[in-house]
C-alpha positions in Angstrom: 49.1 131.2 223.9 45.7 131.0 223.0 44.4 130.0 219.4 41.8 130.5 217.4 40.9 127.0 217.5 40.7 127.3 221.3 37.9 130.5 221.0 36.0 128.0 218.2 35.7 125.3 220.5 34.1 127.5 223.3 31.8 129.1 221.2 31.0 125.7 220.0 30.0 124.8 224.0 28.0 128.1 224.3 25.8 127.8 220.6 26.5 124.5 218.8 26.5 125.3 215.2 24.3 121.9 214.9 21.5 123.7 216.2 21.5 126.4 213.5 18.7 126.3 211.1 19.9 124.6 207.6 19.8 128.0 205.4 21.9 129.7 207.6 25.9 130.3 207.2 27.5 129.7 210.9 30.7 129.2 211.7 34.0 130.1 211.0 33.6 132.2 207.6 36.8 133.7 207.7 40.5 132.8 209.3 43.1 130.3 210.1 42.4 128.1 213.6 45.3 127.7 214.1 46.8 131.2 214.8 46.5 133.0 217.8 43.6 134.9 219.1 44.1 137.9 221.6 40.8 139.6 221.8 37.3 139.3 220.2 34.9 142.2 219.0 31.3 141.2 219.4 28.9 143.2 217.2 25.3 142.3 215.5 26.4 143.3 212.0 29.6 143.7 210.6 29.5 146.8 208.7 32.6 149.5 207.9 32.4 150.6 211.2 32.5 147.8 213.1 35.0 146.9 210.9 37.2 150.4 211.7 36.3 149.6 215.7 37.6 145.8 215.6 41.5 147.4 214.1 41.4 150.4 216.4 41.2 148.0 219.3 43.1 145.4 218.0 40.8 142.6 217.9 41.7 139.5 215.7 38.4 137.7 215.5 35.0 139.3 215.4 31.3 137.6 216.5 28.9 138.7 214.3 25.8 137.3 215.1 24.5 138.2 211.4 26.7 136.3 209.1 28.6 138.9 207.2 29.0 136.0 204.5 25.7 134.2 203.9 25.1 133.8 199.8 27.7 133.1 197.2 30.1 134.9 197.1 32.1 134.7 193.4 35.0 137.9 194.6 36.6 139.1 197.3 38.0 142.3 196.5 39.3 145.6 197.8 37.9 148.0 199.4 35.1 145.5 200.9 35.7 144.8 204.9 35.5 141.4 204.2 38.5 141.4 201.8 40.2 143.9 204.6 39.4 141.0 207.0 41.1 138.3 205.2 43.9 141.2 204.3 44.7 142.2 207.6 44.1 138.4 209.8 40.7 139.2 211.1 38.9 136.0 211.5 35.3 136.4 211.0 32.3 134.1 213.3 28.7 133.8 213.0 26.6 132.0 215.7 23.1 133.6 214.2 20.4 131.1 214.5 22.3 128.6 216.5 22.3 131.5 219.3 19.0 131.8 218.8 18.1 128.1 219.5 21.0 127.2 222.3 20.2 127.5 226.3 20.7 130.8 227.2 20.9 132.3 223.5 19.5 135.2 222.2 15.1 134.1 222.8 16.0 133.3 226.6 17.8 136.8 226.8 14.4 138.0 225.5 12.3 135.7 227.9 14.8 137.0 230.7 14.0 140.7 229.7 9.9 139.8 229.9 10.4 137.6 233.0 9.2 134.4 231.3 9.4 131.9 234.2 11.9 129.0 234.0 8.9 126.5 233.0 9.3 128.0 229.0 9.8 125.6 226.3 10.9 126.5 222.6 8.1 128.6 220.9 8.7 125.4 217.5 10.9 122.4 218.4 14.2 122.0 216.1 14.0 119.3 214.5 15.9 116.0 214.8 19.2 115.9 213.0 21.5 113.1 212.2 24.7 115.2 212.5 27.7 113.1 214.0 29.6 110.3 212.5 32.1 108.0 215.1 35.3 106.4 214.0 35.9 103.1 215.3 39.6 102.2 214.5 41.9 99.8 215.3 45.2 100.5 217.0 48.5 98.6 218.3 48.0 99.4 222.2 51.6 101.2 222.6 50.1 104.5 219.6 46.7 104.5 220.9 47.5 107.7 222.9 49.3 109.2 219.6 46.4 108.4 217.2 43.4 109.6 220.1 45.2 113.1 220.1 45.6 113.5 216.4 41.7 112.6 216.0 41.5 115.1 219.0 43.3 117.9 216.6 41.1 117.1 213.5 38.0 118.1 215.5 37.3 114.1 217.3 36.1 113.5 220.3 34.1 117.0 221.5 30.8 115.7 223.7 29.1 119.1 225.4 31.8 121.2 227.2 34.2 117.8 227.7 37.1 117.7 224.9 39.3 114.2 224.1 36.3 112.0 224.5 37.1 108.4 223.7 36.2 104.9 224.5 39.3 102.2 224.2 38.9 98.2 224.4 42.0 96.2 224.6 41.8 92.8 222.2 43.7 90.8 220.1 44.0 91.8 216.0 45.3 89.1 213.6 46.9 89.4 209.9 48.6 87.0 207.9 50.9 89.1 206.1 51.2 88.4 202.1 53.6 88.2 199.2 54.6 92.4 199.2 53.3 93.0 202.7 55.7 95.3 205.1 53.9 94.7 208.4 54.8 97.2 211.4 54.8 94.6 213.7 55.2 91.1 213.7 56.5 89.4 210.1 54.8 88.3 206.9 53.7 84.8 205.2 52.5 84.2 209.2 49.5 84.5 211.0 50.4 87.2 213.8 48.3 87.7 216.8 48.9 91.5 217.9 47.6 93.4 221.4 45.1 96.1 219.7 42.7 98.8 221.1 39.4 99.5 220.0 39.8 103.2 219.3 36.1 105.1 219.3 35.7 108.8 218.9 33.1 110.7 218.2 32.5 114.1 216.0 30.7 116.2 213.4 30.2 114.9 210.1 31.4 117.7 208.7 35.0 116.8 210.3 34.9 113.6 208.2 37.5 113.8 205.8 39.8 116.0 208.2 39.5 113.0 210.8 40.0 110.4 208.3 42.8 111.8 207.2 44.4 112.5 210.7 44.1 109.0 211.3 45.8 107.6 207.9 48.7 110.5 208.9 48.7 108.9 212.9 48.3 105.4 212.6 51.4 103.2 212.4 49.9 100.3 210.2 50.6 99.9 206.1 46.6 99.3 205.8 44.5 100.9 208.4 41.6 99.2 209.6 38.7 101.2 211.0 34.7 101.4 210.7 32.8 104.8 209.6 30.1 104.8 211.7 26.7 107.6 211.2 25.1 107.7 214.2 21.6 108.0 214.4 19.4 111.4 215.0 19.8 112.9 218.6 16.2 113.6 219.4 16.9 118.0 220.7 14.9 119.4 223.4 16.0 122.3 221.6 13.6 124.9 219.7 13.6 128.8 218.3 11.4 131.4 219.9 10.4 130.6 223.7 6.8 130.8 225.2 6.2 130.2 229.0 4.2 131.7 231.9 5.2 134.9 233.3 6.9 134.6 236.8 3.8 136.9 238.1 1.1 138.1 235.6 1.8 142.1 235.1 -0.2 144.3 232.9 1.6 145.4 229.6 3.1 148.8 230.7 4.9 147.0 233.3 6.3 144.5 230.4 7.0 147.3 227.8 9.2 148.8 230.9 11.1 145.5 231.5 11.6 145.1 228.0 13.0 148.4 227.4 15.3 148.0 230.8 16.5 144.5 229.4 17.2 145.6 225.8 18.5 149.1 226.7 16.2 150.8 224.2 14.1 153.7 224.6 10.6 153.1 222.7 8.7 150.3 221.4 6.1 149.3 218.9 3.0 148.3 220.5 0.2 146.4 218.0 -2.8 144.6 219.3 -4.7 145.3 223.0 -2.6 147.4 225.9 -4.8 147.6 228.6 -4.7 144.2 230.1 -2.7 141.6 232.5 -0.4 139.1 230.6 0.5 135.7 232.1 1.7 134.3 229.1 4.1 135.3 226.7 6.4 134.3 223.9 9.5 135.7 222.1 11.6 135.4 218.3 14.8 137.3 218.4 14.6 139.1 214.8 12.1 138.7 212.6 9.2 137.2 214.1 6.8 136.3 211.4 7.1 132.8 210.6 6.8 132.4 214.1 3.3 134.1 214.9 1.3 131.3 214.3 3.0 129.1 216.7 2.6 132.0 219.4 -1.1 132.5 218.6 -1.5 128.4 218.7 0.6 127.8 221.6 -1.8 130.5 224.0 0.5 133.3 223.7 -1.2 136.7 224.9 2.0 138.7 224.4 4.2 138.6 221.8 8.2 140.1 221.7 9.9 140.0 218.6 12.0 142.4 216.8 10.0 143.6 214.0 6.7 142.0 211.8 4.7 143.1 208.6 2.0 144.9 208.6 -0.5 142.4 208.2 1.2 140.5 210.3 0.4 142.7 213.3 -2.9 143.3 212.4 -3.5 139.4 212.2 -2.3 139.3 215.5 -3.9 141.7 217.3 -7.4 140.4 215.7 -6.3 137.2 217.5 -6.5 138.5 220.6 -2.3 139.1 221.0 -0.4 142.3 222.2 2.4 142.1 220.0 5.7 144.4 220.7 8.4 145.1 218.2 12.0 146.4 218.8 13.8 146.7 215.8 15.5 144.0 214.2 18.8 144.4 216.0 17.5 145.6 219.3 16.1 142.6 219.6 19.2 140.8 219.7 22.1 142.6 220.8 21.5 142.0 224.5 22.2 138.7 224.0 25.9 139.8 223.0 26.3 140.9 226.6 25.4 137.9 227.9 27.5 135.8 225.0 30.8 137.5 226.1 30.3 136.8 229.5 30.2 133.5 228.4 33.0 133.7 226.4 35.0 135.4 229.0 34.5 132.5 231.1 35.2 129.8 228.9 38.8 132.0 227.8 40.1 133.7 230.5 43.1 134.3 228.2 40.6 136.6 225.7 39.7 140.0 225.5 36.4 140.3 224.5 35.3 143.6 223.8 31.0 144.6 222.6 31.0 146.6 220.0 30.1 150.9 220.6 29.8 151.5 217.0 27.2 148.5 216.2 23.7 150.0 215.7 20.3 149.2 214.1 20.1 151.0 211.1 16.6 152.6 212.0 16.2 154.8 215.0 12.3 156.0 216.2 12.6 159.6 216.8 
């Protein structure tokens, strides 16, 4: 049987949420890990009829790369699809921005579609983030295993795609049990010498207090002795948007016909110079505006986004860049194709369905 916590944790491996920018809402926004999962829906949006096409197929989670959930929310009531969710057991995901910035994620789907070469780098560099805390506990040697997998349960020990990660020192713990002691082992008003293993797992800080906890709940000791450690901020090679040399400079027809093959869409909004040969170009899944200057900086002469303002084109084009729009959406839902591949992979057990009904709301006629 597969749970939900199972289909978390590969999604996790494919976009970690770490990676998301820090106003987005990713994640889990709605649903219990740990009930089962059967089959996934994966749409862009999730409006009513997404909603209608994830219960006609009977999917119990749903991948919505635009949180459906992203301010406050004060109620949840009927007849929103959200409270239907909840209602009915539909767990509700968001990878969004973390997508956007992971290997493989929605921009490299875009630099795919342009034929970016491999040598592309992230159009602006995520910053570093101090994101992970390790536990560093203390532990007879004969529960070591028991304690490991409860951390393991509570979300410790995930590096990359490798689950249970743990380091373990054997050594000697002493206590000198006092007046009202009830020591596990060994006796009180004594010093007692005791065969312990350094216990050291690592995980996200926002699995603090569910960690902690699993470890009071595991360990065998009256008073549990353990270090919190934060761990310092991993430097990413990570980055939204991606720019890189073309495998073979093409003029921009050529590109606007690749780009329409990759996306599946059948027009385009062109801004800035046409006639000419690109051989270097840049994408932003979405809305690509705070991202132009770092395209025009970085030597960008073609630029693939999903849609810009007005001025924002013009500025472009009077810097010398072809910029093509194609729709919000279009821009990012083939990256879903790729995503449930993915996901397919990772859960053999899953049946992951892309969405039919799951449309950007414009249409060019």
């Amino acid at each position: 049987m597969t749970l939900l916590r199972d289909v978390l944790s590969a999604l996790e491996s494919i976009a970690p949420l770490r990676l998301a920018e820090p106003w987005d809402n990713v994640g889990l926004l709605a649903g219990d890990p740990a009930r089962p999962s059967s089959a996934a829906l994966l749409a862009i949006d999730y409006t009513p009829e997404v909603a209608r096409e994830a219960r006609d197929l009977g999917c119990d989670l749903v991948v919505a790369y635009h949180p459906p959930l992203f301010e406050a929310v004060k109620r949840v009531v009927a007849p929103s699809p959200i409270f239907a969710a909840i209602r009915d057991g539909i767990a509700l995901y968001s990878p969004h921005t973390a997508l956007d910035v992971a290997e493989g994620g929605t921009n490299d789907v875009l630099a795919d579609a342009l034929g970016i070469s491999a040598d592309r780098a992230p159009l602006r560099r995520a910053p570093a983030k101090a994101w992970q805390h390790k536990l560093v506990v203390f532990v007879p040697e004969d529960h070591a295993d028991a304690v490991a997998d409860a951390l393991a349960e509570a979300g410790a020990g995930q590096i990359g795609r490798y689950s249970r990660c743990s380091f373990r020192t054997l050594g000697t713990g002493t206590f000198f049990g006092e007046e009202g002691a009830n020591p596990t082992v060994g006796e009180k008003g004594r010093l007692e010498r005791i065969a312990e293993v350094r216990l050291e797992m690592v995980f996200p800080r926002d699995r603090t207090a569910a960690v902690v906890q699993a470890m009071r709940a595991a360990h065998p000791y009256e008073e549990v002795a353990f270090d919190l450690v934060e761990l310092a901020a991993e430097p990413l090679r990570a980055g939204i948007g991606r720019i890189g040399p073309l495998a073979g400079a093409a003029p921009v027809s050529e590109l606007l016909g690749r780009v329409k093959e990759g996306l599946g869409v059948d027009a385009l909004l062109v801004a800035g110079p046409e006639q000419r040969v690109v051989s270097r170009a840049a994408t932003c899944a979405g809305a690509g505006g705070a991202l132009l200057d770092d395209a025009i900086a970085q030597g960008a002469e073609l630029y693939l986004t999903g849609e810009l303002r007005h001025h924002d084109a013009l500025r472009a084009a009077s810097a010398g860049v072809t910029v093509v729009c194609a729709l919000h959406s279009n821009s990012e839902r083939a990256a879903l194709t790729r995503l449930a591949e993915r996901l397919r992979a990772a859960v053999p057990s899953l049946r992951v369905e892309l969405s039919a009904r799951d449309r950007d709301p414009f249409s060019i006629r």
